[in-house]
N, CA, C and O atoms as a DFTB+ gen file, in Angstrom:
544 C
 N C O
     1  1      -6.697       6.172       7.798
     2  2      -8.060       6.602       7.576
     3  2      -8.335       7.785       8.494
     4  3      -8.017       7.692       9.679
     5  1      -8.997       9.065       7.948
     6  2      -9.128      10.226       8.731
     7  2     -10.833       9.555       9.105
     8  3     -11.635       8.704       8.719
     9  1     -10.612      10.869      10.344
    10  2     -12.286      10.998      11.062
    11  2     -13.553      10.745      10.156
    12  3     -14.547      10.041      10.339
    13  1     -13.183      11.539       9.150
    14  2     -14.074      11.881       8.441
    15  2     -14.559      10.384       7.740
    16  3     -15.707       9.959       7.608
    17  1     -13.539       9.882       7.426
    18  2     -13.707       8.478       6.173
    19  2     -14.265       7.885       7.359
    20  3     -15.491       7.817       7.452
    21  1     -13.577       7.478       8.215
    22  2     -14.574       6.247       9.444
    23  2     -15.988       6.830       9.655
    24  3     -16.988       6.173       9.367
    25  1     -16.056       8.226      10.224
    26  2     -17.857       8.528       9.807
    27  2     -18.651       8.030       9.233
    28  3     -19.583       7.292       9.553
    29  1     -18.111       8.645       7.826
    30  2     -18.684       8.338       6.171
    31  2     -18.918       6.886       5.999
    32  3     -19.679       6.294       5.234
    33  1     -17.767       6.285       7.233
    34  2     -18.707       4.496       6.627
    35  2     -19.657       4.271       7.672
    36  3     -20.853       4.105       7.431
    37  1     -19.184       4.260       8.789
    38  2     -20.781       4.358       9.648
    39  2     -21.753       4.929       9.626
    40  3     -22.649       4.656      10.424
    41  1     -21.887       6.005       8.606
    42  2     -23.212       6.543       7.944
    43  2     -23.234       5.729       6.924
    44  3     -24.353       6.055       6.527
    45  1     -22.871       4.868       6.123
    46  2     -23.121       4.247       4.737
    47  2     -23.071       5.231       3.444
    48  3     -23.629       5.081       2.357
    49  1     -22.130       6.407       3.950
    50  2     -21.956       7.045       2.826
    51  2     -21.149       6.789       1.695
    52  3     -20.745       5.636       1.547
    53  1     -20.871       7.575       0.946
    54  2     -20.133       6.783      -0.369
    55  2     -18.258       7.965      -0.079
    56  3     -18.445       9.111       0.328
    57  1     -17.124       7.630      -0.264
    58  2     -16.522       8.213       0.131
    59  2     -16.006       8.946      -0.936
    60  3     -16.042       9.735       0.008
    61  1     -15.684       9.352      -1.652
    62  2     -15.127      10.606      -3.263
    63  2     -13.936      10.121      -2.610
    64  3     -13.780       9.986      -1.396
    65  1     -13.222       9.904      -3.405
    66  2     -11.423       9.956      -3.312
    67  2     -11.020      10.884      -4.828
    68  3     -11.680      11.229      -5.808
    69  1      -9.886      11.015      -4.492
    70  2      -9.465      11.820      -5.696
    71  2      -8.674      10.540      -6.673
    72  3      -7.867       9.751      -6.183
    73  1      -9.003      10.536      -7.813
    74  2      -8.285       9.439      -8.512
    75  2      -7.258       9.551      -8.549
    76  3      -6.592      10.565      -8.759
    77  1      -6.668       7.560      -8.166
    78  2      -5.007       7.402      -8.485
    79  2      -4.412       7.907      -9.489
    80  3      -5.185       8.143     -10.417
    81  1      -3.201       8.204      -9.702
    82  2      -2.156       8.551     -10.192
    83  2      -1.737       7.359     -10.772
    84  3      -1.104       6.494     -10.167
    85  1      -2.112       7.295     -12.042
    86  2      -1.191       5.987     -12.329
    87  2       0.242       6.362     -11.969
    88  3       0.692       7.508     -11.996
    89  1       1.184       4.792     -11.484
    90  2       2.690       5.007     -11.056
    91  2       3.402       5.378     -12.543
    92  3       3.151       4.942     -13.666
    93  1       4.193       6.167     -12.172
    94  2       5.565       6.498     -12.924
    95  2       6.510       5.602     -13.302
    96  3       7.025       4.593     -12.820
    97  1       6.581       6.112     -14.092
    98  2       7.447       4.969     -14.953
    99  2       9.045       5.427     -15.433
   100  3       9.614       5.135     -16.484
   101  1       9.491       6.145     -14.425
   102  2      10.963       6.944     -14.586
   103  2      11.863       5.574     -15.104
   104  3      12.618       5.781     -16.055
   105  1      11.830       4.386     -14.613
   106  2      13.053       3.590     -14.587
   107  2      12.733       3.021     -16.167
   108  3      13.714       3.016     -16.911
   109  1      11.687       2.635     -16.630
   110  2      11.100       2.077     -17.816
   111  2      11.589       3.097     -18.760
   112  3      12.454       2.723     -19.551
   113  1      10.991       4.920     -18.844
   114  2      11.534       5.406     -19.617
   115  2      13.562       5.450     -19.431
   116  3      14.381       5.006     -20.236
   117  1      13.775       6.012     -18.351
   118  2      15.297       5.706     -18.161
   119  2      16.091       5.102     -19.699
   120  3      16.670       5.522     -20.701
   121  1      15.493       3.427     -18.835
   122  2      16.387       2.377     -19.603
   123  2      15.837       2.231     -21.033
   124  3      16.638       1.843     -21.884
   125  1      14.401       2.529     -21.454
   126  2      14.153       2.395     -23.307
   127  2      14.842       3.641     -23.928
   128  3      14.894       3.574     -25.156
   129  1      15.432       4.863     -23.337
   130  2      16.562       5.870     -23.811
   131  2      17.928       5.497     -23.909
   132  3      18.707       5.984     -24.728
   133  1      18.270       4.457     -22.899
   134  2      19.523       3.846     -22.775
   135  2      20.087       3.046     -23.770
   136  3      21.159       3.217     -24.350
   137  1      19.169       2.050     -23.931
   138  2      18.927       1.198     -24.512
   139  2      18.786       1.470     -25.930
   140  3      19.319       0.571     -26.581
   141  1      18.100       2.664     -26.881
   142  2      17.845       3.008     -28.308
   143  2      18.876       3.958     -28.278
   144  3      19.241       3.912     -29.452
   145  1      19.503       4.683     -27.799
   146  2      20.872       5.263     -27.550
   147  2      21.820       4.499     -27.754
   148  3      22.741       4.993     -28.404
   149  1      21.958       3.220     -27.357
   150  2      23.210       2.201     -27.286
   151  2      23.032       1.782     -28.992
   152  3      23.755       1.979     -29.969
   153  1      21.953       1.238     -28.841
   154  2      22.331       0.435     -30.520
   155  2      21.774       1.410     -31.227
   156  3      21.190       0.866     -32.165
   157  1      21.607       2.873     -31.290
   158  2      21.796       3.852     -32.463
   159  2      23.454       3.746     -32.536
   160  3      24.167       3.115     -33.316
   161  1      23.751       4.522     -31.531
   162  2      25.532       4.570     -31.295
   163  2      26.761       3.416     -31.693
   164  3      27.920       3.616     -32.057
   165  1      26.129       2.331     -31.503
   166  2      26.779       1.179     -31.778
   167  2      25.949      -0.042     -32.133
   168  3      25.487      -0.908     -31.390
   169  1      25.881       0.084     -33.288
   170  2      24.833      -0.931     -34.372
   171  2      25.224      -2.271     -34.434
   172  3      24.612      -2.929     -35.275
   173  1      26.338      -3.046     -33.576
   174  2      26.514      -4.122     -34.194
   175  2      26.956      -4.290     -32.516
   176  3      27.736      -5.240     -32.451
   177  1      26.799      -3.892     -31.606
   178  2      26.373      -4.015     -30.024
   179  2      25.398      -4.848     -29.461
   180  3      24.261      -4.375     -29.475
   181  1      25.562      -6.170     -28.878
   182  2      24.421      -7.196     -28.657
   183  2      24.250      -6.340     -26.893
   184  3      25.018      -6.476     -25.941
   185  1      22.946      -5.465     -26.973
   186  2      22.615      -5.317     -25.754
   187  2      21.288      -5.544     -25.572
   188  3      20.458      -4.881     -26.195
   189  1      20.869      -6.694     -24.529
   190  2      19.277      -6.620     -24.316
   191  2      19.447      -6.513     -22.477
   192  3      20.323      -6.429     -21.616
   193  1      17.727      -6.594     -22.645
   194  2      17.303      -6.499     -21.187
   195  2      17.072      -7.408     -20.731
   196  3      17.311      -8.436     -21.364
   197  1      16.447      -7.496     -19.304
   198  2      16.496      -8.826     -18.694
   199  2      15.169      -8.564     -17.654
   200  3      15.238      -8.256     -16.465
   201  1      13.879      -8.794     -18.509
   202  2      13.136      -8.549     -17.709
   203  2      12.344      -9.348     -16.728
   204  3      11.447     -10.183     -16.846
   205  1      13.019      -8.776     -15.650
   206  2      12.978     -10.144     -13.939
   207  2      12.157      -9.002     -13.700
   208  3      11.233      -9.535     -13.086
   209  1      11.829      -7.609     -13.782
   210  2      10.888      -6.669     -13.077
   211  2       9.166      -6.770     -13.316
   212  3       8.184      -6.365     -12.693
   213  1       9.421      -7.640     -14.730
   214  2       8.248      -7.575     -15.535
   215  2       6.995      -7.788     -14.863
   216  3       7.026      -8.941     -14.431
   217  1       5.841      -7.198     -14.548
   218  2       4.609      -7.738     -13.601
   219  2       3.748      -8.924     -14.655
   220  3       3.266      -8.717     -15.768
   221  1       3.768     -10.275     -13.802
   222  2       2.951     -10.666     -14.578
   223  2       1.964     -11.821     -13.200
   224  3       2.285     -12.032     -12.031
   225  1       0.914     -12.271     -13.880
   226  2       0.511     -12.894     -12.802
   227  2       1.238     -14.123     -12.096
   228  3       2.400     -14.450     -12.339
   229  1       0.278     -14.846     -11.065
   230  2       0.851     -15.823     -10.301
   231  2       1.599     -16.945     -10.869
   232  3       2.763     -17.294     -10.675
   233  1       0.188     -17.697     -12.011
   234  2       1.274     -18.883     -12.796
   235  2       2.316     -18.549     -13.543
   236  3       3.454     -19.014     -13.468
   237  1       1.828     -17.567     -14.415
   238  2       2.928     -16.998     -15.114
   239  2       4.473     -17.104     -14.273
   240  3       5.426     -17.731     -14.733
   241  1       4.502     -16.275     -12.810
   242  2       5.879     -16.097     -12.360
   243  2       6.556     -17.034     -11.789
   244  3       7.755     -16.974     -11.517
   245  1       5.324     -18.554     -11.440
   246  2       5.921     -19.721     -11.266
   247  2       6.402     -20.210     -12.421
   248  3       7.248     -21.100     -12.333
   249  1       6.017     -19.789     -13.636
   250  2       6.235     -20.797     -14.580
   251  2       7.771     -19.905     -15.199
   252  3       8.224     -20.551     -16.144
   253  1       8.363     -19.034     -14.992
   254  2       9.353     -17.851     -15.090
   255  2      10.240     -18.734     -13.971
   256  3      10.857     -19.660     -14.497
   257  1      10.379     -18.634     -12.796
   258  2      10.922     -19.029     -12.010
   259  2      11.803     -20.889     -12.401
   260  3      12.975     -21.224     -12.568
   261  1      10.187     -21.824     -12.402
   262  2      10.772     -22.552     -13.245
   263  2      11.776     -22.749     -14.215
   264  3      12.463     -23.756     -14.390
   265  1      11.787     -21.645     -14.845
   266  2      12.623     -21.574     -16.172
   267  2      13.958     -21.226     -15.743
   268  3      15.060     -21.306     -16.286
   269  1      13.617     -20.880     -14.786
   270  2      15.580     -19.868     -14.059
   271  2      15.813     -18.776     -13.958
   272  3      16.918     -18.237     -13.902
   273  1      14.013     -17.976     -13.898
   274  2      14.560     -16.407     -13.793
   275  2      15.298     -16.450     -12.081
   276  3      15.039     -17.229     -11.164
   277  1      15.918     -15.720     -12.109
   278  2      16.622     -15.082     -10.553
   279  2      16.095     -13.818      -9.933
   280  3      16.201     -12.762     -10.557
   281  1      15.601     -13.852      -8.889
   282  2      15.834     -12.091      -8.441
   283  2      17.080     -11.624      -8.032
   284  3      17.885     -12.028      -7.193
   285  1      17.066     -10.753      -8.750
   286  2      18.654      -9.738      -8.488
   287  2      19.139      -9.601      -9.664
   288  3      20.118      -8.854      -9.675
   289  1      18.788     -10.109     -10.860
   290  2      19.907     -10.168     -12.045
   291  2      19.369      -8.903     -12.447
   292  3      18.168      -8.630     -12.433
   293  1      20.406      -8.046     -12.847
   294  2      20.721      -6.576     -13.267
   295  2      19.868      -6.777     -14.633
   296  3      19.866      -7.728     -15.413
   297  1      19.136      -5.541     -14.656
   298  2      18.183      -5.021     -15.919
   299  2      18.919      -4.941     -17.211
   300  3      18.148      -4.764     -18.155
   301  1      20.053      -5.011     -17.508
   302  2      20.716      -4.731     -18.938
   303  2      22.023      -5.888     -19.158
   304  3      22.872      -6.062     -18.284
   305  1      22.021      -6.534     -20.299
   306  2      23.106      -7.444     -20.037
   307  2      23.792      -6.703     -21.859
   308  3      23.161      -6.690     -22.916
   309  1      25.125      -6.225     -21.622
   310  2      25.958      -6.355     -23.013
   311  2      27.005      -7.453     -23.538
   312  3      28.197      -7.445     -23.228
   313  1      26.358      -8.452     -24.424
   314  2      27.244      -9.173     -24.584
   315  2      28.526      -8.691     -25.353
   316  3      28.483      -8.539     -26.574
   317  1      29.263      -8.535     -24.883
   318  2      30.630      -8.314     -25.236
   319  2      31.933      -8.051     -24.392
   320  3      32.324      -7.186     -23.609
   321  1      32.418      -9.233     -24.940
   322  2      33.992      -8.826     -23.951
   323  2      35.320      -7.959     -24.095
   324  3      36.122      -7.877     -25.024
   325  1      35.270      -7.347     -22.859
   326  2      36.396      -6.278     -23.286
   327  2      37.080      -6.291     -21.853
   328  3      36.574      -6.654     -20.791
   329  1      38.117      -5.897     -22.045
   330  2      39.268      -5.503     -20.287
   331  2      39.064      -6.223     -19.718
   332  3      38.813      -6.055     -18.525
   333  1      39.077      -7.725     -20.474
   334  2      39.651      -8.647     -18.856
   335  2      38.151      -9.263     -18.805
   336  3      37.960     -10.350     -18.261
   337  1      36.954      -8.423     -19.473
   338  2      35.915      -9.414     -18.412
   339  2      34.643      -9.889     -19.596
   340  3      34.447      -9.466     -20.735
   341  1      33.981     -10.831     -18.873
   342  2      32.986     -11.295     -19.944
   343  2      31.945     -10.664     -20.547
   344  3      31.270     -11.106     -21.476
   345  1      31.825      -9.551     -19.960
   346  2      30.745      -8.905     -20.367
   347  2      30.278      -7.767     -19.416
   348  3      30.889      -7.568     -18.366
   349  1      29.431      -7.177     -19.696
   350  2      28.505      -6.097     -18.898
   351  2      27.162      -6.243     -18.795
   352  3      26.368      -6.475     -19.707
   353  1      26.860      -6.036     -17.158
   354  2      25.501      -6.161     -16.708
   355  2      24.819      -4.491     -16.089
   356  3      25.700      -3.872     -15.492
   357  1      24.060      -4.071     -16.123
   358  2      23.943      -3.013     -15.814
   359  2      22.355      -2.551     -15.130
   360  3      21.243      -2.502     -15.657
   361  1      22.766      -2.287     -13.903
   362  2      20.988      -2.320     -13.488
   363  2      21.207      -0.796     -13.214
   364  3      22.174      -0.046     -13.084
   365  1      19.432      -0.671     -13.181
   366  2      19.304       0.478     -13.844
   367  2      18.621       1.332     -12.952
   368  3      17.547       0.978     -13.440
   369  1      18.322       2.027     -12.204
   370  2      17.758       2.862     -11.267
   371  2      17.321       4.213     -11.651
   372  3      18.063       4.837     -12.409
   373  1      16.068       4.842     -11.184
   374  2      15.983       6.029     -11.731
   375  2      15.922       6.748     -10.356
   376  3      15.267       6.667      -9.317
   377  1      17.206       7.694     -11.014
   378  2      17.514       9.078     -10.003
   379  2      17.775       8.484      -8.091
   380  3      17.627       7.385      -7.557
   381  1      18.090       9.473      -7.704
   382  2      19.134       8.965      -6.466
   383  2      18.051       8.163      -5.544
   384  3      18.625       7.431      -4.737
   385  1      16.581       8.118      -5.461
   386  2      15.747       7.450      -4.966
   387  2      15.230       5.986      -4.940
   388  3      14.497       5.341      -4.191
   389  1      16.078       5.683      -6.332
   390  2      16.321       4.124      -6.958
   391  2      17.046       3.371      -5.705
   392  3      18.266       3.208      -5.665
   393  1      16.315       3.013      -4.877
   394  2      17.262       1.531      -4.131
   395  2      17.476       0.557      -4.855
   396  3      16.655       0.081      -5.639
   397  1      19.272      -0.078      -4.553
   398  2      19.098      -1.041      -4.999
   399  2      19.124      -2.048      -4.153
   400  3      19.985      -1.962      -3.277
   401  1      18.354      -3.099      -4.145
   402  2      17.650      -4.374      -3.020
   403  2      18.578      -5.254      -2.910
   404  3      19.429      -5.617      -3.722
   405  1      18.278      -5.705      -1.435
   406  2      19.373      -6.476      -0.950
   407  2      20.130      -7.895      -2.061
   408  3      21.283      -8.294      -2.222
   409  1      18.920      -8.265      -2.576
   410  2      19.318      -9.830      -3.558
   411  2      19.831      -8.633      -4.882
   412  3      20.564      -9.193      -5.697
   413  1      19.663      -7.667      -5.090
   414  2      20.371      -7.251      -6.210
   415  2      22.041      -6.863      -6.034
   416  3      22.836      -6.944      -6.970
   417  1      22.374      -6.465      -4.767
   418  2      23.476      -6.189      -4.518
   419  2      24.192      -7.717      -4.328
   420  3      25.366      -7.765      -4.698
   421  1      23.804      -8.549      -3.970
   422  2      24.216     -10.003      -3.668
   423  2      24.652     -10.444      -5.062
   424  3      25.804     -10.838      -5.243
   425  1      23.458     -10.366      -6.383
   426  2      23.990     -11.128      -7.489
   427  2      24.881     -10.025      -8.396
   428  3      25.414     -10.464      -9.415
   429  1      25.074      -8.475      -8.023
   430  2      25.950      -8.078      -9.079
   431  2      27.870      -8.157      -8.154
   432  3      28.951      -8.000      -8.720
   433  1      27.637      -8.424      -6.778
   434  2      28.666      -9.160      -6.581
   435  2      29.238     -10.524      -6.895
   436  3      30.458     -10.666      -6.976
   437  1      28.431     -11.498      -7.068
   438  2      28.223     -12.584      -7.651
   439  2      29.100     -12.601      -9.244
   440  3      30.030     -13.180      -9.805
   441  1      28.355     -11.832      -9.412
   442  2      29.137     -12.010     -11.108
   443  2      29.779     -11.093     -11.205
   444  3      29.713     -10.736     -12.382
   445  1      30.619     -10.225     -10.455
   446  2      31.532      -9.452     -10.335
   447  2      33.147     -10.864     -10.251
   448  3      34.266     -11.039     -10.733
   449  1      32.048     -11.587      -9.177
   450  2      33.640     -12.663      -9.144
   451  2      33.507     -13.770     -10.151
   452  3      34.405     -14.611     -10.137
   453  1      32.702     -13.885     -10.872
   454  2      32.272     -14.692     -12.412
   455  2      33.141     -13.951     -13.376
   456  3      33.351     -14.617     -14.389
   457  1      33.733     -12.730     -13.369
   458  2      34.359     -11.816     -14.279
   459  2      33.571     -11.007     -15.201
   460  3      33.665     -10.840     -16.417
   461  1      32.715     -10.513     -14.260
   462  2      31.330      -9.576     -15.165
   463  2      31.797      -7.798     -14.516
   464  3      31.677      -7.244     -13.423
   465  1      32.294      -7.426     -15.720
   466  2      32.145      -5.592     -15.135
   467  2      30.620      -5.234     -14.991
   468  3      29.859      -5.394     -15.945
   469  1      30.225      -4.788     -13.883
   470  2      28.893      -4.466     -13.381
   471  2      28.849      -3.019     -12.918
   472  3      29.844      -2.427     -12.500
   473  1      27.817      -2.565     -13.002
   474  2      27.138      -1.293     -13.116
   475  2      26.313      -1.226     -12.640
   476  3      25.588      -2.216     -12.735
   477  1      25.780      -0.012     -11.763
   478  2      24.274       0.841     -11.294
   479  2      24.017       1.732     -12.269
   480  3      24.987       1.610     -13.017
   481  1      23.360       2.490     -12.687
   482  2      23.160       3.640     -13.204
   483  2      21.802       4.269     -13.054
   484  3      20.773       3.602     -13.151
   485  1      21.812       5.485     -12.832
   486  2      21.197       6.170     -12.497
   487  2      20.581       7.435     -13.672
   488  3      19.430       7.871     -13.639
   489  1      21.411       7.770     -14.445
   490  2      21.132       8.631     -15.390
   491  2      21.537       8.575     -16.708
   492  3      22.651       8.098     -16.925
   493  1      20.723       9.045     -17.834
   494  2      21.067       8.749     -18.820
   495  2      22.618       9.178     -19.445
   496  3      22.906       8.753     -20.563
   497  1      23.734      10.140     -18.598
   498  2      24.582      10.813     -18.896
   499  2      25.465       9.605     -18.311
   500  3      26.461       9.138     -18.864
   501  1      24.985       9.239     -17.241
   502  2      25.687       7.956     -16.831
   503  2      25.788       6.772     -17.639
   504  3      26.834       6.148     -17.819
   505  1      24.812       6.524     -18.057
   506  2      24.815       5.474     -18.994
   507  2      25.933       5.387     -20.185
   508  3      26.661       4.465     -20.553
   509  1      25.777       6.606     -20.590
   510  2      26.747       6.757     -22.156
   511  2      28.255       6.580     -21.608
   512  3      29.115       6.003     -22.273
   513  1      28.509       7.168     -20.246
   514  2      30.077       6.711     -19.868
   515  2      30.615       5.802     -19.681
   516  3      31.784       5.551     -19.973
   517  1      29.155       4.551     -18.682
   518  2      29.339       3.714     -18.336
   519  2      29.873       2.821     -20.035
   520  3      31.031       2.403     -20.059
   521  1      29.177       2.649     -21.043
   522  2      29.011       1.980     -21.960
   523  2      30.230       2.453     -23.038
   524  3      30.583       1.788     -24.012
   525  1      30.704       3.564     -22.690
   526  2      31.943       4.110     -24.043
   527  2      33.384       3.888     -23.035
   528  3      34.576       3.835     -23.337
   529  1      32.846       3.813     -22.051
   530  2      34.252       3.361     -21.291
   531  2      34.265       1.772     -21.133
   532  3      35.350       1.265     -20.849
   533  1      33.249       1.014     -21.277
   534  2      33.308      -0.511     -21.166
   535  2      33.661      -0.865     -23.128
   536  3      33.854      -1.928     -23.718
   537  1      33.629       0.056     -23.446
   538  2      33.607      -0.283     -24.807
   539  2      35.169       0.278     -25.869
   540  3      35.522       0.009     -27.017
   541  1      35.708       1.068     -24.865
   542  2      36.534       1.956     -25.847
   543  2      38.041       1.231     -25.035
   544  3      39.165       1.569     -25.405
């Protein structure tokens, strides 16, 4: 809080802010390009998402939890097996500012030793390699 704002309330003034910015949504668009890219490209490709990011309220995420969501499970799951492994998981980050969080690095090691080829990705150019090289 600047000088000015602590003033402005001990006068009972009203303070103007400049309106929020709604947040960006880089990782959302990211992965719905990834994602309508994959099954244009390959139509008979079982790839969905896995939405553990999803905001929803309090009961709601007890009642999610209940069910067996996990934190850490990677944003993209491809069912299909190829080279040895059961499948592909693929979390999804937008651009080099994307951390990925400590319980996320924990469960894509996790199912790395389950026999899951796992993935970060960061860009949509990434994506198409990641997915034609798990696939070809």
């Amino acid at each position: 809080m600047s000088i000015e704002e602590a003033l402005a309330i001990i006068d009972g003034k009203a303070i103007e802010k400049a309106p929020r910015k709604p947040p960006t949504q880089r990782e959302h668009n990211l992965q719905t390009a990834c994602v309508r890219w994959a099954r244009l490209q390959f139509p008979k490709l079982t790839i969905f998402a896995i939405p553990n990011g999803a905001w929803c309220g309090y009961k709601q995420g007890r009642k999610l939890v209940a069910e067996g969501m996990l934190k850490g499970v990677p944003d993209i799951f491809v069912a299909l097996a190829r080279k040895g492994y059961h499948g592909l998981f693929i979390e999804m980050k937008a651009g080099k500012k994307g951390v990925v969080r400590e319980e996320q690095s924990e469960m894509l090691l996790k199912l790395r030793e389950e026999g899951y080829q796992c993935a970060v990705c960061r860009t949509f150019e990434q994506f198409q390699t990641i997915i034609v090289n798990y696939i070809s």
